[in-house]
N, C-alpha and C positions, 0 to 999 in steps of 0.2 A: 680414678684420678691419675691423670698422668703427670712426670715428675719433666724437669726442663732445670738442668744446671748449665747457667755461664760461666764458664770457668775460664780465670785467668791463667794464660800456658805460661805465662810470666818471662824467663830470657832464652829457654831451653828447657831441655827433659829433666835437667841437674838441680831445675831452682823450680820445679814446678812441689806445691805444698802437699802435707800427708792428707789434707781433707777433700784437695783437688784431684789425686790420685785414687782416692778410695770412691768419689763420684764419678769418674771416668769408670772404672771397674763395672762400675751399677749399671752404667747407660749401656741400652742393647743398639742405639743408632749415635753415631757423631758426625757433628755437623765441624767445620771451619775451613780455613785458608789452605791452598794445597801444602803451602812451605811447612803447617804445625802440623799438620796429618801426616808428613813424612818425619816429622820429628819426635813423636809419637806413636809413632807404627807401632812400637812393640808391645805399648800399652791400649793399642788398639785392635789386637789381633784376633778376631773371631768375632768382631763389630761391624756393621755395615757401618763405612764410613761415605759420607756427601761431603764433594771440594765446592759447598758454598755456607754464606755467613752470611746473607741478605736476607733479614727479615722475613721480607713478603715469601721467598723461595721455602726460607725456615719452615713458616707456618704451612703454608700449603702442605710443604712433605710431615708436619707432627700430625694437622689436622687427616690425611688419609695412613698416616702409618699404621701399623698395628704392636708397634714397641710399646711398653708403658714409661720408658726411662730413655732420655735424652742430653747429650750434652751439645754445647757449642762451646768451641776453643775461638777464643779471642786474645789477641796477641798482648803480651804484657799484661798489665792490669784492668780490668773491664770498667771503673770509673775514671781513666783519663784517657782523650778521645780515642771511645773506643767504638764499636759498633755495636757494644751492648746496650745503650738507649734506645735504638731501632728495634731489637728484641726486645727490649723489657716493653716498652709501648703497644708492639704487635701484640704479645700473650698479656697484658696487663688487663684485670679487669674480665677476663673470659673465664666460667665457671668449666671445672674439671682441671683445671690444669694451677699446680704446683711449682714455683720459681723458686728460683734459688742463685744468688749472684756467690761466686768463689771468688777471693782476690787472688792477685797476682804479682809476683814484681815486678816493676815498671821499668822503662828505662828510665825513669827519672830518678827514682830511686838507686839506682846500680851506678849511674851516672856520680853523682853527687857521693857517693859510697867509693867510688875509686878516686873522688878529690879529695874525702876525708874534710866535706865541709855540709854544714846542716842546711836542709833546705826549705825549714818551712818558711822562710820572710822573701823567697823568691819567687820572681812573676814566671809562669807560665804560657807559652804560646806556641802554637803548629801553626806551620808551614803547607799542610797536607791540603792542597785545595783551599783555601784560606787566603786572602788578599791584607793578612795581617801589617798591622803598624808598626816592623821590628824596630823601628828607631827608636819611637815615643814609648816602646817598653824599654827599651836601654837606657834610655834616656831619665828617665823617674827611677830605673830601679839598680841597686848594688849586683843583685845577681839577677839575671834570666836565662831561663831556659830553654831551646828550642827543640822541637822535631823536625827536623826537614827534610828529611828522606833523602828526596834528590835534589832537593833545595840550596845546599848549601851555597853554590854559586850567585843565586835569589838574594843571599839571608848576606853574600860579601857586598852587593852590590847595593841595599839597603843600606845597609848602615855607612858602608866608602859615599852614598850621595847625602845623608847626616852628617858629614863630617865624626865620624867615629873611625877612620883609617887605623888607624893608630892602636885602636884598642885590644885588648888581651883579650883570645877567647881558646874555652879549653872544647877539647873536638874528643868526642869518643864513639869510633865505630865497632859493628860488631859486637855487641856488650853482653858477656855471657856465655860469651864462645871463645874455642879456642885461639880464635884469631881478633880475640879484642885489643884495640888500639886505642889509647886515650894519650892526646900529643895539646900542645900549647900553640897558637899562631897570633898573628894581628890579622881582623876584620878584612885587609887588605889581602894579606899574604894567602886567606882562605880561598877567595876565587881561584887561587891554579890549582888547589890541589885535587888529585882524582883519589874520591872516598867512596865507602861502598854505599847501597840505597837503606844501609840500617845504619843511620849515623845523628847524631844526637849534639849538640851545642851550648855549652853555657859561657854567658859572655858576664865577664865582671867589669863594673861600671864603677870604679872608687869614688870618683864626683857626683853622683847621681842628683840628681835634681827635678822632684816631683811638684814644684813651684806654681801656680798657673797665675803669669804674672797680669798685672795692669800697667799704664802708665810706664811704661820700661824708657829709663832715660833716652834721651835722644842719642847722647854720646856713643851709648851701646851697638847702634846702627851703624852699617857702612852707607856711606850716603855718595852722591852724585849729583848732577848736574837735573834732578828728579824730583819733584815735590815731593815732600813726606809728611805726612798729618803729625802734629807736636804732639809730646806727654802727655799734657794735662786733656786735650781735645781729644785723645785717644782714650784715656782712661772712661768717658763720657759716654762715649762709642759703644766702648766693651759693657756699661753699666745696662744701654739700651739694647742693644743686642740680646742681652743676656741667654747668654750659648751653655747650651749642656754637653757631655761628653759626648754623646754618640751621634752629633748632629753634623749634617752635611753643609758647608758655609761656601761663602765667595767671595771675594774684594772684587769687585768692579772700580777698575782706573785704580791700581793697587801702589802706584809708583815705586817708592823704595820696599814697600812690602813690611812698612812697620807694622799696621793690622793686622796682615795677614797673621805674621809673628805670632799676636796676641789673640788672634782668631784661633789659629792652630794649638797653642798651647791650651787653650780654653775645649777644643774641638778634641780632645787629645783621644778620642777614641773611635772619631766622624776622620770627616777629611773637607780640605780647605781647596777650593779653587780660585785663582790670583788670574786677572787679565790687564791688562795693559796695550795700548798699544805701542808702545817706546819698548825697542828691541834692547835700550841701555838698562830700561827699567826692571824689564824679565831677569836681565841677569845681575841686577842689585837683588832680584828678590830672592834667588836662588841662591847668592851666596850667604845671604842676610841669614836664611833658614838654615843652611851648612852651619855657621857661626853658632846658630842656638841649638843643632842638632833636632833637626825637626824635619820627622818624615812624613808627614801625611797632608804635604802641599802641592796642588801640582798647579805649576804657573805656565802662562801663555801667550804670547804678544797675539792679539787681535784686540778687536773693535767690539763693546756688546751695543743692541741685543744679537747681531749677526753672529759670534762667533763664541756664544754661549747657549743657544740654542739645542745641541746635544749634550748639554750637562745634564744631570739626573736631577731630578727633587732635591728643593736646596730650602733649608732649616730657616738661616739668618743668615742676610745679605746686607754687604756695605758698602752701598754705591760712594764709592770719594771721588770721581769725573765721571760725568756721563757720555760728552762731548754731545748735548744736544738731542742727546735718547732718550731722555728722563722716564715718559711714557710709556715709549716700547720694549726698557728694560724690565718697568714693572709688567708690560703685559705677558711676558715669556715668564717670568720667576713666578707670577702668580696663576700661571695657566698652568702649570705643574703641580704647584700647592700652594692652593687660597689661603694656606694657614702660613705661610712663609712669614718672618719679622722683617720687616726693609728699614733700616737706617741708612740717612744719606746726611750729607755736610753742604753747607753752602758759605761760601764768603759775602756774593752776591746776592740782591734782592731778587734778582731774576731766576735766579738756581731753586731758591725759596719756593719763589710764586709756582716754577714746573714742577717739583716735589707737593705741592699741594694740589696740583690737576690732576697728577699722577695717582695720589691716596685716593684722590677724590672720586676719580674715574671707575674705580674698584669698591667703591664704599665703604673705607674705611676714613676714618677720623683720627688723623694723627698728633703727636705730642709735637710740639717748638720748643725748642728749646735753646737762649743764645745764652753764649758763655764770652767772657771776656776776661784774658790774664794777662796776666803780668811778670816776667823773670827775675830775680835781679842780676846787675851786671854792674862791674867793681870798675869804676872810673877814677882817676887818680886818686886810689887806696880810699876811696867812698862806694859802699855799695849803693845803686841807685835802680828804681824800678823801672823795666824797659815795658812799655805794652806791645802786647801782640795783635795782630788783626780779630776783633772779632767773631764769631764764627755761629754761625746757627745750625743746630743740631736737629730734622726733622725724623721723627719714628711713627712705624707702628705695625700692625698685624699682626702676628703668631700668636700665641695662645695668651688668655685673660689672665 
């Protein structure tokens, strides 16, 4: 039976534990990163050591070795991301061979330990090759914390385009070491600074807000010379739609970018694509999303279906103008994924009638739905009810 410990090297030689030290001892081969094989040396001396941590590399070299005992050093603690998943998966399940996970200190842990603040109620996320929502985590949570290696620049310029400039975030590099640095900055003030590639980020969010609203006042919008789909008609929207977090959406003809808003906060783990073609409108909808601090939109002045055609597979769409494309919008969103939801609005009988060739063409059988409200509005010190245009709401597709 051969033995295989991952062992957490945790920040250094200084904080590696008594049961990770006594498994190092055992193993006659170590595997890891060159940086911890050099930090390590002395506890590695009279070991063949391997400067690699890849799985596939791993197994190859256990399956022809002739060691019975093994380690891999894996930096910091090996349940947060670390590259012990890929090892445990490789050996997992294959007879002869004995696992064994060691933990380690993390940075997040040393981190949080030099603020002298507790961190189980905070969100987590890396930077490391990750196309992460640093906004939409700031944004719901009081504390997060990031890894970014050499991100930080990444991680200012996410949240400075959130409108999060302003925000307090504590930076600590080096963690562990003699030359650890743990300093205070604003979101902003982070983009200049030159940190080293072991640098770590917690950003405290005092207003946090994990909300996923509907119907969000109109007042709340900055608005323009731009059509914007009202409250109550919006709320209607979002009900049909019905978007789950990790879904990929669009606004089609987005104007002021109120849906989108309510797309995004809803999408809050997907990401929202916003087109338009009014060059005033892109940039109602970018500040709109600044205002609510919402990163995971990315808007566009063009025309669809021309200028949506390289967007990815998209979850739930809401066409609000088509300008006369009704058709070949749905033939691009559903030639991607037959399963897509399409919600569209019409004021029009005509908008109506093409929303229903459009379903039709696809074989689907969509819901109508017309709504018709009413505001009030205070006339010499009388509230009185104003009506709004009518509005017919057509859906349908995505899942049963």
């Amino acid at each position: 039976m051969k033995k295989i410990y991952i062992i957490g090297a945790g920040l250094g030689a200084g904080s590696l534990t008594a049961d990770a030290a006594a498994a190092l001892s055992e193993c006659g081969a170590v595997f890891g990163a060159e940086r911890l094989l050099e930090e390590y040396s002395k506890l590695l001396k009279g070991k063949r050591c391997s400067n690699s941590y890849a799985a596939g590399e791993v197994l190859e070299d256990v399956l022809a070795a002739c060691e019975d005992c093994f380690g891999v050093l894996v930096s910091g603690d090996p349940g947060f991301y670390s590259a012990a998943l890929k090892l445990l998966e490789a050996f997992r399940g294959r007879e002869g061979y004995e696992l064994k996970v060691l933990p380690g200190i993390s940075s997040l842990n040393a981190m949080f330990a030099a603020l002298g603040l507790p961190w189980q109620n905070a969100a987590l996320c890396s930077l490391h090759g990750r196309d992460a929502n640093a906004a939409e985590m700031v944004r719901r949570n009081k504390l997060t914390f990031f890894l970014t290696g050499k991100n930080t620049s990444l991680l200012s310029e996410k949240l400075v385009c959130a409108g999060f400039g302003g925000l307090k975030l504590y930076v600590g590099q080096d963690l562990g070491s003699t030359e650890q640095k743990v300093i205070s900055c604003t979101a902003e003030e982070l983009a200049g600074m030159d940190l080293s590639s072991l640098t770590v980020v917690v950003a405290e969010n005092p207003d946090a807000d994990d909300r996923v609203r509907t119907g969000i006042p109109d007042g709340l919008f900055t608005r323009g010379d731009v059509p914007m789909t009202k409250s109550e008609i919006r709320a209607v929207i979002m009900s049909k739609l019905a978007i789950r977090p990790g879904y990929v959406c669009a606004d089609i003809g987005a104007g002021t970018g109120s849906c989108t808003v309510e797309m995004a906060l809803a999408a809050w783990k997907g990401r929202v694509y916003a087109v338009d073609p009014e060059p005033e409108a892109v940039r109602l909808i970018n500040e709109n999303c600044r205002n609510f601090h919402i990163g995971n939109v990315e808007a566009v002045q063009g025309l669809a279906p021309d200028d949506i055609k390289d967007w990815p597979a998209l979850d739930a769409v809401f066409v609000g103008g088509s300008k006369g494309n009704m058709k070949e919008i749905f033939d691009v969103v559903l030639a991607k994924n037959p399963r897509a939801r399409i919600v569209t609005s019409a004021i029009v009988l005509q908008t109506v009638g093409d929303a229903l060739l459009a379903f039709e063409a696809h074989g689907i059988v969509p819901e109508v739905v017309q709504i018709s409200a009413a505001a009030s509005k205070r006339v010499a010190g009388k509230d009185m009810m104003m009506a709004r245009n009518p509005i017919f709401i057509i859906s349908g597709g995505g899942e049963d």
